[in-house]
Every structure is written in C-alpha cells, then in structure tokens.
CHARMM-style PDB file with segment names, atoms N, HN, CA, C and O in Angstrom:
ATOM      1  N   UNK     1       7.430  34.395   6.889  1.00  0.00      PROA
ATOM      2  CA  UNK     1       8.261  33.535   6.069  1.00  0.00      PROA
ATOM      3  C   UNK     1       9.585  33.284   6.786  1.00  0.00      PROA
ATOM      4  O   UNK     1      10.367  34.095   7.284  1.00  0.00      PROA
ATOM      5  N   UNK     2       9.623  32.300   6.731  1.00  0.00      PROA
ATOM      6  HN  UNK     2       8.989  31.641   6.327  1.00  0.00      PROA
ATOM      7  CA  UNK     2      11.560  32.184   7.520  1.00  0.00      PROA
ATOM      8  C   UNK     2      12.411  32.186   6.999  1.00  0.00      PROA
ATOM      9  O   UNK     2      12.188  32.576   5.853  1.00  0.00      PROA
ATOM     10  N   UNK     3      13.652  31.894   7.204  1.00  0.00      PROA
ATOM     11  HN  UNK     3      13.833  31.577   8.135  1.00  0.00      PROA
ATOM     12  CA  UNK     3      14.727  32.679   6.225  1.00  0.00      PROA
ATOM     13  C   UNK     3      15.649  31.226   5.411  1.00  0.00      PROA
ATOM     14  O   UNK     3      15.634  30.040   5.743  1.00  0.00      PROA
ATOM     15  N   UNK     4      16.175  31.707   4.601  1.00  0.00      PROA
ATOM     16  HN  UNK     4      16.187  32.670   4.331  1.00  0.00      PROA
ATOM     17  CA  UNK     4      17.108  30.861   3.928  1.00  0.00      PROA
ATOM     18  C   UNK     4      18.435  30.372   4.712  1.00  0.00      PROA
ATOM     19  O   UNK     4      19.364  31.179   4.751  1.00  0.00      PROA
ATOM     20  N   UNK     5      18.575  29.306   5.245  1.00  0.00      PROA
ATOM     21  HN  UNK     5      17.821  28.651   5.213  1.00  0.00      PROA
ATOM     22  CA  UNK     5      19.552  28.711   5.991  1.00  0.00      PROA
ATOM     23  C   UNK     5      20.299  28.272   5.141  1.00  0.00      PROA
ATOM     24  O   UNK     5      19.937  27.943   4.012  1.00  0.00      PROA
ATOM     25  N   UNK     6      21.986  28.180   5.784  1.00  0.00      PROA
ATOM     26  HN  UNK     6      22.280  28.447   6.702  1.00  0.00      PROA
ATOM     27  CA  UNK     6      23.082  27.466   5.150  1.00  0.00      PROA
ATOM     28  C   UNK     6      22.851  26.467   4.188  1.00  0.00      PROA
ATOM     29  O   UNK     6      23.638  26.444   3.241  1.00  0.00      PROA
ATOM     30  N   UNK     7      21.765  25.471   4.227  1.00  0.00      PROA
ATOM     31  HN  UNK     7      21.126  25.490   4.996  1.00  0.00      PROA
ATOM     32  CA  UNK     7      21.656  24.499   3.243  1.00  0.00      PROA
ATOM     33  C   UNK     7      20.494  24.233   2.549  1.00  0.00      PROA
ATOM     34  O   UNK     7      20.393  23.651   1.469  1.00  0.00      PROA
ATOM     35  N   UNK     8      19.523  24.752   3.321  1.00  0.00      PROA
ATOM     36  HN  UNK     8      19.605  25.225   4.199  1.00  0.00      PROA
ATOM     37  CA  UNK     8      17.844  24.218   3.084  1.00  0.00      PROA
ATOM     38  C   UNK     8      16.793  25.614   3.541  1.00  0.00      PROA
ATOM     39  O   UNK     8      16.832  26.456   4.439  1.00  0.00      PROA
ATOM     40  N   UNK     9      16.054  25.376   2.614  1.00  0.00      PROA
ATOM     41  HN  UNK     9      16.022  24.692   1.885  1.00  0.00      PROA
ATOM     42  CA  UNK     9      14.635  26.254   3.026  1.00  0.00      PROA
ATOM     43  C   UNK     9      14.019  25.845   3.552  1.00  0.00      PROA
ATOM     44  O   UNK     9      13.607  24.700   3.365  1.00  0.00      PROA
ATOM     45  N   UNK    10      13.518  26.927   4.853  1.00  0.00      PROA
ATOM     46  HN  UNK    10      13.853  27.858   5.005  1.00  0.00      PROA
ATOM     47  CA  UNK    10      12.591  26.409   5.753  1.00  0.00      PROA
ATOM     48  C   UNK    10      11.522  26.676   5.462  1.00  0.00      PROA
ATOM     49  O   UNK    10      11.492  27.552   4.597  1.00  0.00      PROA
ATOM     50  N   UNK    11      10.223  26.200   5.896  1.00  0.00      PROA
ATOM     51  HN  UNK    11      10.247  25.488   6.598  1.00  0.00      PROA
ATOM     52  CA  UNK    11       9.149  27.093   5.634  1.00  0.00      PROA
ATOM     53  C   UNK    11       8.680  26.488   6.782  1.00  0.00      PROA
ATOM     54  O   UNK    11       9.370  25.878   7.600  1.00  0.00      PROA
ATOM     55  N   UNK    12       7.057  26.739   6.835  1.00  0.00      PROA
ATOM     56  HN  UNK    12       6.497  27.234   6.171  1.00  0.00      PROA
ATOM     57  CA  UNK    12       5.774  26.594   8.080  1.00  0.00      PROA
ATOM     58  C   UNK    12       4.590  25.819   7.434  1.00  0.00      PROA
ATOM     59  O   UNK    12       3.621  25.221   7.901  1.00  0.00      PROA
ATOM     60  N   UNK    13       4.951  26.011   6.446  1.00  0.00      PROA
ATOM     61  HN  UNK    13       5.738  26.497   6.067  1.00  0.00      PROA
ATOM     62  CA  UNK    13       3.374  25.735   5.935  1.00  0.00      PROA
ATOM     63  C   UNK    13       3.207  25.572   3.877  1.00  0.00      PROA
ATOM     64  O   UNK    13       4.129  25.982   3.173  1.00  0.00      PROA
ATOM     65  N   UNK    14       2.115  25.030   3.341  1.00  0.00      PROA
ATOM     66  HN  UNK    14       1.366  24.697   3.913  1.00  0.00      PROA
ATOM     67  CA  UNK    14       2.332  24.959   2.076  1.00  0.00      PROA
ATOM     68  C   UNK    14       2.629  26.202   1.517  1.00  0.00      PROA
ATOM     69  O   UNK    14       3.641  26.346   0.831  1.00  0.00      PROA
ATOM     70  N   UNK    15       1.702  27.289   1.783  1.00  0.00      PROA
ATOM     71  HN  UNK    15       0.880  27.172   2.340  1.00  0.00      PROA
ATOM     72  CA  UNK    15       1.565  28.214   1.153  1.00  0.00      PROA
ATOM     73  C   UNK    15       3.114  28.975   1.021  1.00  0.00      PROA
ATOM     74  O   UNK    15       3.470  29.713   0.103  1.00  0.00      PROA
ATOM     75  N   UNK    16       3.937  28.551   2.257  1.00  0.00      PROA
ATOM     76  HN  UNK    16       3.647  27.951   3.003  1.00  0.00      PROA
ATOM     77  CA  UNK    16       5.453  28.922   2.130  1.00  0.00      PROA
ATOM     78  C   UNK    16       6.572  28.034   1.393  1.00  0.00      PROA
ATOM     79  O   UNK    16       7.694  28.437   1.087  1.00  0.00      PROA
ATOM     80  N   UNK    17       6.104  26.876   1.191  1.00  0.00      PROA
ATOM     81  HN  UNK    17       5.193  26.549   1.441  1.00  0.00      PROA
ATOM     82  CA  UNK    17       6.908  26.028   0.343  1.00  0.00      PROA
ATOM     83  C   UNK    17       6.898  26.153  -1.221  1.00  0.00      PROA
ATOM     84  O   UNK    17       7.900  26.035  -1.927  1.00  0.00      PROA
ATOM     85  N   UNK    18       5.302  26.472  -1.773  1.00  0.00      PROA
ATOM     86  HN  UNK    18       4.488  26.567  -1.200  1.00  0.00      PROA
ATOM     87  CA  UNK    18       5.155  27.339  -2.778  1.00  0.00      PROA
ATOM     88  C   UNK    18       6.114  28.496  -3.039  1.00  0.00      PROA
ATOM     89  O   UNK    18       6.633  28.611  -4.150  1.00  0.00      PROA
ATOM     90  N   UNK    19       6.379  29.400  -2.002  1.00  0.00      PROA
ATOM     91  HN  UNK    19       5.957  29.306  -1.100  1.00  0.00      PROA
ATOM     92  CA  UNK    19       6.439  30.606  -2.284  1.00  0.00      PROA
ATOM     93  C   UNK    19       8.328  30.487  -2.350  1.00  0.00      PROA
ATOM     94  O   UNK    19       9.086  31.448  -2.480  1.00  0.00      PROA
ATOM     95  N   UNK    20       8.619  29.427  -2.253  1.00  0.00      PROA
ATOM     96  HN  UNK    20       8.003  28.646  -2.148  1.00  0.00      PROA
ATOM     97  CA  UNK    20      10.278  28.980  -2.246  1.00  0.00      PROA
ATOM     98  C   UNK    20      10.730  28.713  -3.553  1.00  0.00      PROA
ATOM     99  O   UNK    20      11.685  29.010  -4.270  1.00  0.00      PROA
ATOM    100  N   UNK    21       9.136  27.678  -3.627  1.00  0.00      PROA
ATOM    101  HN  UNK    21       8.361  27.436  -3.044  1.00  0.00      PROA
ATOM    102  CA  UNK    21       9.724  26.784  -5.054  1.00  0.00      PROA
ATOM    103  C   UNK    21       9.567  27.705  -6.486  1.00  0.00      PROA
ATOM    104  O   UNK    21       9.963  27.495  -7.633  1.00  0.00      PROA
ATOM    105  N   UNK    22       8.828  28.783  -5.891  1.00  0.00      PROA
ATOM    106  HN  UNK    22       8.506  28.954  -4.960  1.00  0.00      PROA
ATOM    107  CA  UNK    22       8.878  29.735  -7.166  1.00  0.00      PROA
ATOM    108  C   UNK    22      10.083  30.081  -7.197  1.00  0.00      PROA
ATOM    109  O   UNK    22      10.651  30.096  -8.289  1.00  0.00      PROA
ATOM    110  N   UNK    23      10.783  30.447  -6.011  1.00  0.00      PROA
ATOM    111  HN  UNK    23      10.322  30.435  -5.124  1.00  0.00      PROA
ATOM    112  CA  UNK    23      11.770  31.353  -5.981  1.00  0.00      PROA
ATOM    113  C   UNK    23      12.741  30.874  -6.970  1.00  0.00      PROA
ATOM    114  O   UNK    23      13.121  31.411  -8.010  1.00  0.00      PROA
ATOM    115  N   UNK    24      13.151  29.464  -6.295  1.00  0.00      PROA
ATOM    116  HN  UNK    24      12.842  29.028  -5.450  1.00  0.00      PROA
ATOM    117  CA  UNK    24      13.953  28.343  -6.986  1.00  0.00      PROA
ATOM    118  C   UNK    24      14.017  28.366  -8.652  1.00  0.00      PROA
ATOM    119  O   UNK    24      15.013  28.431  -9.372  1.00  0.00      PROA
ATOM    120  N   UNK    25      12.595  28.290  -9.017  1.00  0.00      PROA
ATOM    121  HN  UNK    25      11.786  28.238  -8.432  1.00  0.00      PROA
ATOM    122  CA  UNK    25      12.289  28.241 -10.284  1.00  0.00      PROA
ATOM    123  C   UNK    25      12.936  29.247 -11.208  1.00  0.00      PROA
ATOM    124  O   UNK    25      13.551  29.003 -12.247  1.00  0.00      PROA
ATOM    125  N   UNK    26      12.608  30.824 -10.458  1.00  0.00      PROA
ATOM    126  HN  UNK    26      12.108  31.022  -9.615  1.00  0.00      PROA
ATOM    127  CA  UNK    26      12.590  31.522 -10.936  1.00  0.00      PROA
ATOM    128  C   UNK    26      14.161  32.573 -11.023  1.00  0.00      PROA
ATOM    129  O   UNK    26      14.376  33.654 -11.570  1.00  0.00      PROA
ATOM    130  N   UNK    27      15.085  31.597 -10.165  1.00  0.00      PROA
ATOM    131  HN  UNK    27      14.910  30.718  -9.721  1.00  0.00      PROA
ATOM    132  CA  UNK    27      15.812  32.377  -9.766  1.00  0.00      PROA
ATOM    133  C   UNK    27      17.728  31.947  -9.959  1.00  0.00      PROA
ATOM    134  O   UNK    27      18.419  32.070  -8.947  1.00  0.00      PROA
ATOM    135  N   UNK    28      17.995  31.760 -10.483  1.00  0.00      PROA
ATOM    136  HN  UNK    28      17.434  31.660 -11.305  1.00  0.00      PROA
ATOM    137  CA  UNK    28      18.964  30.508 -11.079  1.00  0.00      PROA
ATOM    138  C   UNK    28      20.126  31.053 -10.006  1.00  0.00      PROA
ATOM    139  O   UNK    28      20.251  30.330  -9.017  1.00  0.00      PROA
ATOM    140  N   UNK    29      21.058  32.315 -10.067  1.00  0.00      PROA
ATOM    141  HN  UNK    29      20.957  32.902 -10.870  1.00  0.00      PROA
ATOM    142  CA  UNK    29      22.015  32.442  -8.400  1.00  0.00      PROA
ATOM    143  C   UNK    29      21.286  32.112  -7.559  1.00  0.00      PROA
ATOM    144  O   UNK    29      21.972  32.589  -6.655  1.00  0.00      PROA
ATOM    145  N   UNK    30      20.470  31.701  -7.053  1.00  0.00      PROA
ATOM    146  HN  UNK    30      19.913  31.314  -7.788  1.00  0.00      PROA
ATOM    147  CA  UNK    30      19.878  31.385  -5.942  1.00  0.00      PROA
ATOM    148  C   UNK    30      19.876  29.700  -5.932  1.00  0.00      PROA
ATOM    149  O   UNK    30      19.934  29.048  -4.889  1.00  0.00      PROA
ATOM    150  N   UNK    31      19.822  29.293  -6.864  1.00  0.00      PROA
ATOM    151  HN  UNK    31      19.774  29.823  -7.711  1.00  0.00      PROA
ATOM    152  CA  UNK    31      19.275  27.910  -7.061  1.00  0.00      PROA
ATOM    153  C   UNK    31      21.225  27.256  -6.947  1.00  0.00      PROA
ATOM    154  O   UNK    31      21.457  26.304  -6.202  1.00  0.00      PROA
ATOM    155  N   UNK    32      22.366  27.902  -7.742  1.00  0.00      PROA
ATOM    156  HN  UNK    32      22.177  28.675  -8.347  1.00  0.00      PROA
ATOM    157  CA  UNK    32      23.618  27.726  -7.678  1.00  0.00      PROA
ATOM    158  C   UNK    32      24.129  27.925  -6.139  1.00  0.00      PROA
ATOM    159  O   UNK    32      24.941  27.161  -5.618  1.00  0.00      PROA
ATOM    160  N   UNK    33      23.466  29.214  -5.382  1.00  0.00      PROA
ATOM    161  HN  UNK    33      22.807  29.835  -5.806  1.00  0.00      PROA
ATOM    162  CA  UNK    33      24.072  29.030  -4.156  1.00  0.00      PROA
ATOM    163  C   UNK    33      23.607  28.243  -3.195  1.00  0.00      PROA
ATOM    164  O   UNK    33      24.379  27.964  -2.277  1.00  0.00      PROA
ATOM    165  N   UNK    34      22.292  27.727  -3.187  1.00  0.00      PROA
ATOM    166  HN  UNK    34      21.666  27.953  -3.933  1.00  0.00      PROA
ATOM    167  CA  UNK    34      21.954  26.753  -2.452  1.00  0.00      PROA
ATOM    168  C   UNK    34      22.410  25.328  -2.648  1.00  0.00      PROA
ATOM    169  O   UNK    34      22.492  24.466  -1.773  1.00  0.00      PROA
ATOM    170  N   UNK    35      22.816  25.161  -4.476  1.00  0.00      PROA
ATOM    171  HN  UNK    35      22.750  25.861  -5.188  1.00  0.00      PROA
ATOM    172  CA  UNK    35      22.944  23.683  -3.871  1.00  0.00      PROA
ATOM    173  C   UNK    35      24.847  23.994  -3.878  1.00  0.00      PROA
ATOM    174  O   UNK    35      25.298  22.876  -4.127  1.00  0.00      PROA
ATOM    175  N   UNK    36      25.741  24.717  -3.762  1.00  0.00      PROA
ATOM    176  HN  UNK    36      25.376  25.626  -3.560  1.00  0.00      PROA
ATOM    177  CA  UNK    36      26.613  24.892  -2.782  1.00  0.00      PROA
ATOM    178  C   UNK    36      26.694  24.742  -1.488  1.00  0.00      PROA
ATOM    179  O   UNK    36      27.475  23.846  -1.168  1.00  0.00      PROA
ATOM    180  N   UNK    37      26.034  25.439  -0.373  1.00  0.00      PROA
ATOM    181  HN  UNK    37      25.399  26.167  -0.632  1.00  0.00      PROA
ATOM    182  CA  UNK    37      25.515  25.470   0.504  1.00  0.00      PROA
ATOM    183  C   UNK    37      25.099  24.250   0.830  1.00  0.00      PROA
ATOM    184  O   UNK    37      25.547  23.872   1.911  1.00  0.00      PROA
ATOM    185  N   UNK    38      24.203  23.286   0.126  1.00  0.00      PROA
ATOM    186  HN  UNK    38      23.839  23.594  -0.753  1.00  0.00      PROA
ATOM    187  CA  UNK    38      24.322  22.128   0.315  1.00  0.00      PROA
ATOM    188  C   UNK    38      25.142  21.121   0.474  1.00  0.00      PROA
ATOM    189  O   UNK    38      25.192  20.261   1.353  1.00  0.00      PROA
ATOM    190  N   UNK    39      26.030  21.378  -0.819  1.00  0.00      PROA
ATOM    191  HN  UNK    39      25.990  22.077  -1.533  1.00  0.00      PROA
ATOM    192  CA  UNK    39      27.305  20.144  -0.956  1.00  0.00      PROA
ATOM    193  C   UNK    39      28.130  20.268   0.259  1.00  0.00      PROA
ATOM    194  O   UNK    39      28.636  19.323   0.864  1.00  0.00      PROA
ATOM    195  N   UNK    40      28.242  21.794   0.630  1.00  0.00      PROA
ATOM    196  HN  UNK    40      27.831  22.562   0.138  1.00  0.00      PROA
ATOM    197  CA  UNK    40      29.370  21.750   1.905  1.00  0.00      PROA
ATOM    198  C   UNK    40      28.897  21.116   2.800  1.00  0.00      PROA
ATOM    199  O   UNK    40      29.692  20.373   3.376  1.00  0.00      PROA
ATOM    200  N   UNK    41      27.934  21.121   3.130  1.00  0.00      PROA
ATOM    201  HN  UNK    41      27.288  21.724   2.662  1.00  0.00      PROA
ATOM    202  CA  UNK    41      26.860  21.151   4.424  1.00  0.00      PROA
ATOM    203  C   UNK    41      27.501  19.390   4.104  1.00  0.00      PROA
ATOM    204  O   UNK    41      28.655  19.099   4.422  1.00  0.00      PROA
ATOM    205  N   UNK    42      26.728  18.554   3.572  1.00  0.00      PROA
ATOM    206  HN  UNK    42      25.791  18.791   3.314  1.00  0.00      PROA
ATOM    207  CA  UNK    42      27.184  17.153   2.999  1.00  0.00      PROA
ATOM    208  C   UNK    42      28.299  16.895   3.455  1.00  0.00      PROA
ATOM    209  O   UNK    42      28.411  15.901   4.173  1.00  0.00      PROA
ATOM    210  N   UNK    43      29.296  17.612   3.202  1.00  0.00      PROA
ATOM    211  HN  UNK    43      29.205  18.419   2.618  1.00  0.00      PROA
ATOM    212  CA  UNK    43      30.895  17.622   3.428  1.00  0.00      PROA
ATOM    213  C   UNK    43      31.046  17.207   4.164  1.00  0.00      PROA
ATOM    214  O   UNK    43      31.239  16.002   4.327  1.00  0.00      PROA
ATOM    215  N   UNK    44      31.002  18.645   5.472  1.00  0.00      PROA
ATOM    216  HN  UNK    44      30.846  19.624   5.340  1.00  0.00      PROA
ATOM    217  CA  UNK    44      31.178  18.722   6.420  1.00  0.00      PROA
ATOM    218  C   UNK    44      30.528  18.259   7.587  1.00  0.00      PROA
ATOM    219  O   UNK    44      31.011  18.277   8.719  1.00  0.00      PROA
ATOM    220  N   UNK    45      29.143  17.742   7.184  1.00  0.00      PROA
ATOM    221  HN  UNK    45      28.750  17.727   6.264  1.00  0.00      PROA
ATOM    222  CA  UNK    45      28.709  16.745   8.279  1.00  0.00      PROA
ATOM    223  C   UNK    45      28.526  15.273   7.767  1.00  0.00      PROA
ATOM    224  O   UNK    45      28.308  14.302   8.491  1.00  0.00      PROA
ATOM    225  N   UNK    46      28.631  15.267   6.597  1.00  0.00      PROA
ATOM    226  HN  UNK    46      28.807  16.056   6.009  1.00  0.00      PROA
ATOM    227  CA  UNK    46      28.773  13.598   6.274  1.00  0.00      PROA
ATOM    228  C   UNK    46      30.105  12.788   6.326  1.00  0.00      PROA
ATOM    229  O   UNK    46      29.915  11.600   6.067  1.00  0.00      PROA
ATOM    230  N   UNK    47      31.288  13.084   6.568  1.00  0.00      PROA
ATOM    231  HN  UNK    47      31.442  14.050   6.778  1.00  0.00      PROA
ATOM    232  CA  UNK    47      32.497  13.033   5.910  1.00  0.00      PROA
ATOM    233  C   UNK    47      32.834  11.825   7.138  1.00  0.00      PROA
ATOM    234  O   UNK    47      32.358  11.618   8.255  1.00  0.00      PROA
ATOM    235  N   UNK    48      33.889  11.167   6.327  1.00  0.00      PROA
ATOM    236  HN  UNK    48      34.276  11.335   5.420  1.00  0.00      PROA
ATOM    237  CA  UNK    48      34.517   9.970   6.940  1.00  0.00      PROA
ATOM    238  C   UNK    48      34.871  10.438   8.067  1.00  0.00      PROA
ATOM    239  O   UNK    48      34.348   9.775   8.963  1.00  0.00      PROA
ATOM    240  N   UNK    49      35.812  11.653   8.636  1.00  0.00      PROA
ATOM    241  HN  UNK    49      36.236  12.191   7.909  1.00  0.00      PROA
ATOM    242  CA  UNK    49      36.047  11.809   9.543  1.00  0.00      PROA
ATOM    243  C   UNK    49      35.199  12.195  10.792  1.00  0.00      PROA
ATOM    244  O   UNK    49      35.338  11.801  11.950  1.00  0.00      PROA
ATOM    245  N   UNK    50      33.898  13.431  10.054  1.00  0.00      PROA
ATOM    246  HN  UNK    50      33.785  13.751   9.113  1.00  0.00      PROA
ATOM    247  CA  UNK    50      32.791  13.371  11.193  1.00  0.00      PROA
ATOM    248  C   UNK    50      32.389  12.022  11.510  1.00  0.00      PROA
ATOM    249  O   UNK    50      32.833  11.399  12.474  1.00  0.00      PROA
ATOM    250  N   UNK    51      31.533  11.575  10.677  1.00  0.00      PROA
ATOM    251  HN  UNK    51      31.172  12.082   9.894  1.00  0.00      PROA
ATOM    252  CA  UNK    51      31.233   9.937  10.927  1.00  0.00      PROA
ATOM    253  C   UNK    51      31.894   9.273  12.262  1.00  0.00      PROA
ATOM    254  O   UNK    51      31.349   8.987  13.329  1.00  0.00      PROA
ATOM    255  N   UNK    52      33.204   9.129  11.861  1.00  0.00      PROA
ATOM    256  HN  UNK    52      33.646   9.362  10.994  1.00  0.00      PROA
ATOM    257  CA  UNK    52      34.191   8.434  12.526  1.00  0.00      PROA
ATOM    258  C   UNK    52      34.470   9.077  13.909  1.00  0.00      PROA
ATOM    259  O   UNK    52      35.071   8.318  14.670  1.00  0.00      PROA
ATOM    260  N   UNK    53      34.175  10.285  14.405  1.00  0.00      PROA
ATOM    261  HN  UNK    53      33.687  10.901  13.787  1.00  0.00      PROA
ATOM    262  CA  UNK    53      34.023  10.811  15.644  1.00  0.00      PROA
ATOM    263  C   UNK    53      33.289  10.754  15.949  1.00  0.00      PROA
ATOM    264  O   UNK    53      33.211  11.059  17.139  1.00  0.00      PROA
ATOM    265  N   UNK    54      32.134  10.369  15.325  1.00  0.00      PROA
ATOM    266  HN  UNK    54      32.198  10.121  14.358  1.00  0.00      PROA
ATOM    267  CA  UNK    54      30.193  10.830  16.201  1.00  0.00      PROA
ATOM    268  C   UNK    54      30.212   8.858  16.929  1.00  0.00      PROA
ATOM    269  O   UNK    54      29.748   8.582  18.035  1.00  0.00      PROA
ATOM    270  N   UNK    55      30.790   7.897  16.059  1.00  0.00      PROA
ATOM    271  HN  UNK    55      31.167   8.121  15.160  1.00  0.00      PROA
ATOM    272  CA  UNK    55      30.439   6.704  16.127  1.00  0.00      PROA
ATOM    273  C   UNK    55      31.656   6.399  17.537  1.00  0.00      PROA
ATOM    274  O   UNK    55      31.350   5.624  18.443  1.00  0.00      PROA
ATOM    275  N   UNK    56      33.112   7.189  17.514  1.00  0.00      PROA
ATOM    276  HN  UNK    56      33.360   7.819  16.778  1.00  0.00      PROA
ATOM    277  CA  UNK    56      33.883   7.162  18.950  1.00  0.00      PROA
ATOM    278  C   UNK    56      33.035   7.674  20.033  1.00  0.00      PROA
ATOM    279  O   UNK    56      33.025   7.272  21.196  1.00  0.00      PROA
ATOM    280  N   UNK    57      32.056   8.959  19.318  1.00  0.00      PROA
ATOM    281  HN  UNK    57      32.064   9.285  18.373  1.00  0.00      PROA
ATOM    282  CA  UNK    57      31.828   9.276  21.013  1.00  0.00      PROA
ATOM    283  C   UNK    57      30.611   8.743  21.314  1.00  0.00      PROA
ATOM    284  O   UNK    57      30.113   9.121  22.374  1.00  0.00      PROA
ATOM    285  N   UNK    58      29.788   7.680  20.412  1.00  0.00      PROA
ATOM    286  HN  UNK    58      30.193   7.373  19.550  1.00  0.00      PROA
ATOM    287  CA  UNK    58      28.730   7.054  21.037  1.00  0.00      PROA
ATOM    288  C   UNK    58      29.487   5.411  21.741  1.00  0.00      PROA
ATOM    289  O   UNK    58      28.858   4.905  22.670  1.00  0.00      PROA
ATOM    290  N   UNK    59      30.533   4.827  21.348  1.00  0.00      PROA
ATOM    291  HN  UNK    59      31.043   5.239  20.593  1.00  0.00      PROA
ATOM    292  CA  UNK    59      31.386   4.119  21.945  1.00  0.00      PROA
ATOM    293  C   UNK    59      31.767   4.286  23.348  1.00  0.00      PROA
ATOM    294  O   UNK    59      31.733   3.583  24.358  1.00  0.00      PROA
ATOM    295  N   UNK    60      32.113   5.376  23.069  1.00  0.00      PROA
ATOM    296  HN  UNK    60      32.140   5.946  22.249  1.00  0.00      PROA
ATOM    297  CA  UNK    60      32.675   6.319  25.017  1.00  0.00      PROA
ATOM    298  C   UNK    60      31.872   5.990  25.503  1.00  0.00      PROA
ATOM    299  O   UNK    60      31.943   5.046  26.290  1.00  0.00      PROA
ATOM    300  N   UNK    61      30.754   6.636  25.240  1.00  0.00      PROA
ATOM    301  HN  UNK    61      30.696   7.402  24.601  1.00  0.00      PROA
ATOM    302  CA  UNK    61      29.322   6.793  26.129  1.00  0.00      PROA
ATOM    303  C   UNK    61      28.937   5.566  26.962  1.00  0.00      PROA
ATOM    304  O   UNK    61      28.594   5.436  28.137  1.00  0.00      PROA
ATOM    305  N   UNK    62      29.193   4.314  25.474  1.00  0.00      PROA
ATOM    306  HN  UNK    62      29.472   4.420  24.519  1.00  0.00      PROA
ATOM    307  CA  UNK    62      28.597   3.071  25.894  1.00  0.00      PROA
ATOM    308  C   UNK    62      29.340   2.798  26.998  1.00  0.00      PROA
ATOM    309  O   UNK    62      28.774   2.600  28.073  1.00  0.00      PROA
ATOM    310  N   UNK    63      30.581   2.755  26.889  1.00  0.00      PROA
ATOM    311  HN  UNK    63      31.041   2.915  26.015  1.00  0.00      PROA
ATOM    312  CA  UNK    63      31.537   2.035  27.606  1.00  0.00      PROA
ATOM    313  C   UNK    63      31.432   2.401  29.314  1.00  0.00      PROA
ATOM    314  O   UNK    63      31.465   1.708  30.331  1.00  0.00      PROA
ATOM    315  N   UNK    64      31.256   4.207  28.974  1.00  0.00      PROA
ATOM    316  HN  UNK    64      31.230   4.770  28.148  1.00  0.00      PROA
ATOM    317  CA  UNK    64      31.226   5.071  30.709  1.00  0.00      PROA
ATOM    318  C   UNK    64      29.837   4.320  31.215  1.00  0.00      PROA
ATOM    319  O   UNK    64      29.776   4.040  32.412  1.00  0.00      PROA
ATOM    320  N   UNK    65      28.909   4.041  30.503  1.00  0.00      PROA
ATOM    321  HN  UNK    65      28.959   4.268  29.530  1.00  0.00      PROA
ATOM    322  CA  UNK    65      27.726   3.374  31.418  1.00  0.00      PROA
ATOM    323  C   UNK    65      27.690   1.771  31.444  1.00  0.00      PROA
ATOM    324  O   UNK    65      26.800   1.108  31.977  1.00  0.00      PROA
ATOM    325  N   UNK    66      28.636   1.343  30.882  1.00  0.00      PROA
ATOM    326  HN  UNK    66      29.359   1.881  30.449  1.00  0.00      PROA
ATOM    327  CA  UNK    66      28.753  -0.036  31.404  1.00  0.00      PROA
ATOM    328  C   UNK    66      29.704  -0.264  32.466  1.00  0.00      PROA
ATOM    329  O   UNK    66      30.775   0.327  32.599  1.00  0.00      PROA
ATOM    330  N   UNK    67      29.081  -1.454  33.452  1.00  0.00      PROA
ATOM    331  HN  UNK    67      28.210  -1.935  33.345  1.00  0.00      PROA
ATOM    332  CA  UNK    67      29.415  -2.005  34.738  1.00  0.00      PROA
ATOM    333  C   UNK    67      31.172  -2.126  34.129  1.00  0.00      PROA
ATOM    334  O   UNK    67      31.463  -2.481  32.986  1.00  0.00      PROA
ATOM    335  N   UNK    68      32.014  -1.797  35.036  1.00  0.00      PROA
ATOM    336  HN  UNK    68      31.778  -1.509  35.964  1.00  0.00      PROA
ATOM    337  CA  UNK    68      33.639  -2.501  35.073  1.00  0.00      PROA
ATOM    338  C   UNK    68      33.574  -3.392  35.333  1.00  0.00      PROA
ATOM    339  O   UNK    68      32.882  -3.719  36.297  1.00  0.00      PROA
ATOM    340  N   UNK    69      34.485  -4.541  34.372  1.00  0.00      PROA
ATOM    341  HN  UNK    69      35.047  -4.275  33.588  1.00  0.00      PROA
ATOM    342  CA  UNK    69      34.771  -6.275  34.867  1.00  0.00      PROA
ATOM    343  C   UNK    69      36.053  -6.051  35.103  1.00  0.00      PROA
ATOM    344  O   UNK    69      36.846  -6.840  34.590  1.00  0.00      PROA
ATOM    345  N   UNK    70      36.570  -4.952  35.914  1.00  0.00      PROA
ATOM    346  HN  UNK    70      35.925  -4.311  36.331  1.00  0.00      PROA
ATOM    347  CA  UNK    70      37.649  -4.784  36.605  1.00  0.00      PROA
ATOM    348  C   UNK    70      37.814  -4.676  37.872  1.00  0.00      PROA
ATOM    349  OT1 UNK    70      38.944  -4.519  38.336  1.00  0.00      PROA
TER     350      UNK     70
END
C-alpha cells in the first residue's frame, strides 16, 4: 500500500483505491486533514504568483532559444 502524501492518496491498483475510500468513509480527521492538505497544496501551487513565475520562466526559455535580431 503506499502512503498518504501531502495532498492525495496514492494507490497501485483497485483493490488499493478501495481500501482508501473506506478509509475516507470511515474516518472523518482523516477526511478534514486531507482536504487541508489539499487546499494548501492549491495555494501554493496554483496561486497568481506561482502561475506568474512558471509562465516568466517559460518566456526566458523561449527567448534564450530564439535567433538574436541583434
């Protein structure tokens, strides 16, 4: 079984996605700290400012592999 990550359950296979969604079901702090774990996760990689750096440094990129009209 693999382990519970910062935002999401992993699994391998059905029989492990089952064995989550019981957990979920069955387990209400668990179900509160994950979708915490989630929202940050959201936060911190969705946020205007990440955004706004991932889209500068695919800009850079473009720019370092284009020909100079200088």
């Amino acid at each position: 079984m693999k382990v519970l990550l910062a935002c999401c359950l992993i699994y391998t296979n059905p029989v492990e996605f089952l064995d989550y969604a019981d957990k979920l079901v069955n387990n209400y702090e668990l179900r509160i700290k994950l979708g915490h774990a989630a929202k940050f996760y959201v936060e911190c990689s969705h946020s205007s400012e990440y955004e706004a750096k991932t889209l500068q440094k695919i800009y850079e990129t473009i720019l370092e592999k284009s020909p100079s009209k200088y």
